[in-house]
C-alpha positions in Angstrom: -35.3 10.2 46.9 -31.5 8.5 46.2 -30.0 9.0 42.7 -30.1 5.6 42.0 -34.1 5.4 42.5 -34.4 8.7 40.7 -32.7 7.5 37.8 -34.6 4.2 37.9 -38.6 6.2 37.3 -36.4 8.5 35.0 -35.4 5.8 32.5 -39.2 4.1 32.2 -40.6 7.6 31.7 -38.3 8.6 29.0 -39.4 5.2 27.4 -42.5 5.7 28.2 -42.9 9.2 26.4 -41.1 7.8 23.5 -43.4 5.1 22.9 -46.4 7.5 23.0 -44.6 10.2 21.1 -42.9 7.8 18.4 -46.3 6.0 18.0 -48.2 9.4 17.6 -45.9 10.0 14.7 -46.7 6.5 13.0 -50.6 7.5 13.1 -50.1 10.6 11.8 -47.4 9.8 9.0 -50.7 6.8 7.9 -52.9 10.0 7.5 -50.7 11.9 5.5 -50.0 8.3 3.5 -53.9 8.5 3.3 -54.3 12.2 1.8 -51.2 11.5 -0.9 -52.9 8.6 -2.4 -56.4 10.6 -2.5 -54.0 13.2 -4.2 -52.1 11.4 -6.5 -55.8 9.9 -7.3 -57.6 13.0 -7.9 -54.9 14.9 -10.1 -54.5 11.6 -12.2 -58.0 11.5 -12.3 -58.1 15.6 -13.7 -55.3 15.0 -16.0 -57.4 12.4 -17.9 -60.3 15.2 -18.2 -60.8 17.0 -21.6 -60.2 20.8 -21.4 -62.9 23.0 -19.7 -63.1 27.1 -19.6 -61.2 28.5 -17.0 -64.1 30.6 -16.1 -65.8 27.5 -14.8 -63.9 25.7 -12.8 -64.6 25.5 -9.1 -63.9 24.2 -6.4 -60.3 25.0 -6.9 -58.0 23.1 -4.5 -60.0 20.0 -5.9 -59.7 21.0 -9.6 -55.1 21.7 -9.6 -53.7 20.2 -13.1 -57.0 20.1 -14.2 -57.1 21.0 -18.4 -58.5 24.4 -19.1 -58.5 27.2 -21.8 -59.3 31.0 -21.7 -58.8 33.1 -24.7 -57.9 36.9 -24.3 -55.3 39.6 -24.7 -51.7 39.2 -23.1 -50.7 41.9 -21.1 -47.0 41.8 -21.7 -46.2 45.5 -20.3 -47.2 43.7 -16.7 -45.0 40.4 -17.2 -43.6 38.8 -13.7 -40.3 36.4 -14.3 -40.2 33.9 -11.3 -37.1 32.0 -11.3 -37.6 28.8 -11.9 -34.7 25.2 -12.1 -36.2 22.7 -15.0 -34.6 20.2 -16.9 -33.1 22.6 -19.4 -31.6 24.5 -16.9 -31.7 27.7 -14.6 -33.9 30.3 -16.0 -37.5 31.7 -15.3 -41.0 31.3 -15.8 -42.9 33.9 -17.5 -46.0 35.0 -16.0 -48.3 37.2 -17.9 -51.7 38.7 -17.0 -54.3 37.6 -19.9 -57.1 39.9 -19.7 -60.6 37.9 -20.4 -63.6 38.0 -20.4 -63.7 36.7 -17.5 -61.5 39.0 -15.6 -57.7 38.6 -15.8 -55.6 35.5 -15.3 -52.1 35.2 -14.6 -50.3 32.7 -17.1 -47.0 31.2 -16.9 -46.3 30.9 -20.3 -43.4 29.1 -19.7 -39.7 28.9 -19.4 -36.8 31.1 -20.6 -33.1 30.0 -20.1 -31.0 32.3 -17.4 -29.6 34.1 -20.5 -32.0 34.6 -22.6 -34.6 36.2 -20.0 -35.7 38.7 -22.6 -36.0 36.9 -25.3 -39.5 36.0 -24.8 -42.1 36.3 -28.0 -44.8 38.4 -27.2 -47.9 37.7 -29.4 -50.4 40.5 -30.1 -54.2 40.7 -30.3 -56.3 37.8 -29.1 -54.9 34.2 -28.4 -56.3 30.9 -27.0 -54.4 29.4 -24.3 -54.7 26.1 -23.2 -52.8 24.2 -19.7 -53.2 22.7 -16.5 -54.5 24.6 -13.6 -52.7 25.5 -10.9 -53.0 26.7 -7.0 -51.0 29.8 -6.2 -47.6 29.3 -4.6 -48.0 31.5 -1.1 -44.5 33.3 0.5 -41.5 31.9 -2.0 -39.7 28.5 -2.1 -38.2 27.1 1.4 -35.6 29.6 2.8 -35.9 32.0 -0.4 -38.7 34.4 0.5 -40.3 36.6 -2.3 -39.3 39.7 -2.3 -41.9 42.1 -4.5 -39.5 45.3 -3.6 -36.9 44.0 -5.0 -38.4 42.1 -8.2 -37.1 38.9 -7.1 -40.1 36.1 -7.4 -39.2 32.5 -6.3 -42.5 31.1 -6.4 -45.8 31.8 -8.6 -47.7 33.8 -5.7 -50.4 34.9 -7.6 -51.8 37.5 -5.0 -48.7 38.4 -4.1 -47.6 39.2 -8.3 -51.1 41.1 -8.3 -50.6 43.7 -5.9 -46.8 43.9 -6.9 -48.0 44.8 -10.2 -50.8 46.5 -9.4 -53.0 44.3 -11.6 -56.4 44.9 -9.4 -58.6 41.5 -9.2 -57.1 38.2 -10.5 -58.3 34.8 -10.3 -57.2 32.8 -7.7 -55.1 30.2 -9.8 -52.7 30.6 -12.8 -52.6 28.1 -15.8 -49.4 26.6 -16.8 -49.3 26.7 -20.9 -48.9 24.0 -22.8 -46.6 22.6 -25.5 -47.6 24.5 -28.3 -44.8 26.5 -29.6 -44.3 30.3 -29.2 -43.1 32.4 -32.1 -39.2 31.9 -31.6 -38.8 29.2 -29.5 -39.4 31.2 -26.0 -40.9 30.6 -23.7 -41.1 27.1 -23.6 -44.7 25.9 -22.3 -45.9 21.9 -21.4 -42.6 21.7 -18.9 -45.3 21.2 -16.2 -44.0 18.0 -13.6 -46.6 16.0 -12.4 -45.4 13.9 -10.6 -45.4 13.3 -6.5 -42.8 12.3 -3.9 -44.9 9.3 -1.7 -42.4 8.0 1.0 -45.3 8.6 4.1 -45.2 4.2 5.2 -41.5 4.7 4.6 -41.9 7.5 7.3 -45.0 5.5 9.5 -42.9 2.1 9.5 -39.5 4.0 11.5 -41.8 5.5 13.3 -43.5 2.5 14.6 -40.2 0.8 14.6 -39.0 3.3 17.2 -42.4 3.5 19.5 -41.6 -0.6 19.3 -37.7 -0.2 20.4 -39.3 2.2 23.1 -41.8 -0.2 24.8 -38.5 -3.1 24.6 -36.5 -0.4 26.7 -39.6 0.6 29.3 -40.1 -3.2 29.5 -35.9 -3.8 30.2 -36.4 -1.1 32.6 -39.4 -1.9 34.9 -37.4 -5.6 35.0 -36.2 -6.6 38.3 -32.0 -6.8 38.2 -30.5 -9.8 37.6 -27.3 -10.5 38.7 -25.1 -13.9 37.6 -23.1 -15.2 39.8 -21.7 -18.2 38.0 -18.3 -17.7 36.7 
């Protein structure tokens, strides 16, 4: 086979598999646009709920920023600080074990500034808590693994913050506090962001566009050559 023929079936190929490969992506960027509306749908849905016991709730993964409450006893010896970036700032989230009756359940009880990361109030005896569920945060944030040896927490692992601090048997959730203030100022609950990034047809319509520019090339390519003469 000469060059020139090779490089003739290489060029419709190349086309070829982009148009399948492109167009693949499309379909599956319309799925994901599928599962983020049911998403968005379902939390706003939860949000709009009037606060159940956390005892209750299940399933989980369809139940996330749903209102709950859960009274018990704070155990503040076995507190976790998970750094955490909010809208006031660097700082950290303060997750406390609440021992129920229930069993226990981790609480972020909410945000302290970078400076100030022991200047948490710590409230004694029983105490009602009221938030939004939430689904634990598995490994650490993107390129900032947790690292329980080292006491550095960049995501709310609850598993993870369990064995760390030897805690035994946790719920599988945590519950992000609410807006009620704490006993001098910190933490600061109710900073909870609900709110979800939806570019997926964005994503589907490039990749459509490009399966499309793909078949125009295969199509240029199978042509038969043209050459003009005319001056």
């Amino acid at each position: 086979m000469t060059r020139g023929r090779a490089a003739r079936l290489v060029l419709p190929a190349l086309c070829l598999i982009g148009a399948v490969g492109f167009g693949a992506l499309g379909f599956w960027q319309v799925e994901r646009l599928r599962w983020k509306l049911d998403l968005i749908e379902r939390v706003e849905v939860n949000l709009r709920q009037a606060p159940v016991p956390a005892a209750s709730v299940s399933p989980l993964p369809q139940l996330e920023y749903r209102p709950v409450w859960t009274s018990g006893t704070f155990l503040h010896d076995r507190a976790t600080l998970v750094q955490a970036l909010t809208e006031r700032g660097a700082g950290y989230w303060v997750m406390t074990p609440l021992q129920t009756d229930a069993g226990l359940i981790l609480i972020n009880r909410g945000f302290v500034p970078e400076g100030r990361r022991n200047g948490a109030s710590w409230p004694d005896g029983k105490v009602r808590v009221e938030g939004l569920l939430r689904l634990s945060e598995p490994q650490g944030r993107f390129l900032r693994a947790n690292r329980p040896d080292k006491g550095l927490w960049y995501s709310r692992d609850v598993p993870a913050i369990a064995r760390a601090r030897d805690l035994g048997p946790v719920r599988p959730f945590f519950i992000d506090a609410g807006a009620t203030p704490n006993s001098g100022g910190l933490p600061i609950g109710g900073l909870t962001i609900v709110r979800f990034r939806n570019a997926h047809l964005i994503y589907a319509l490039v990749w459509f566009g490009l399966a499309g520019l793909s078949i125009l090339g295969l199509w240029l390519t199978v042509q038969p050559a043209r050459v003009n003469w005319s001056i």
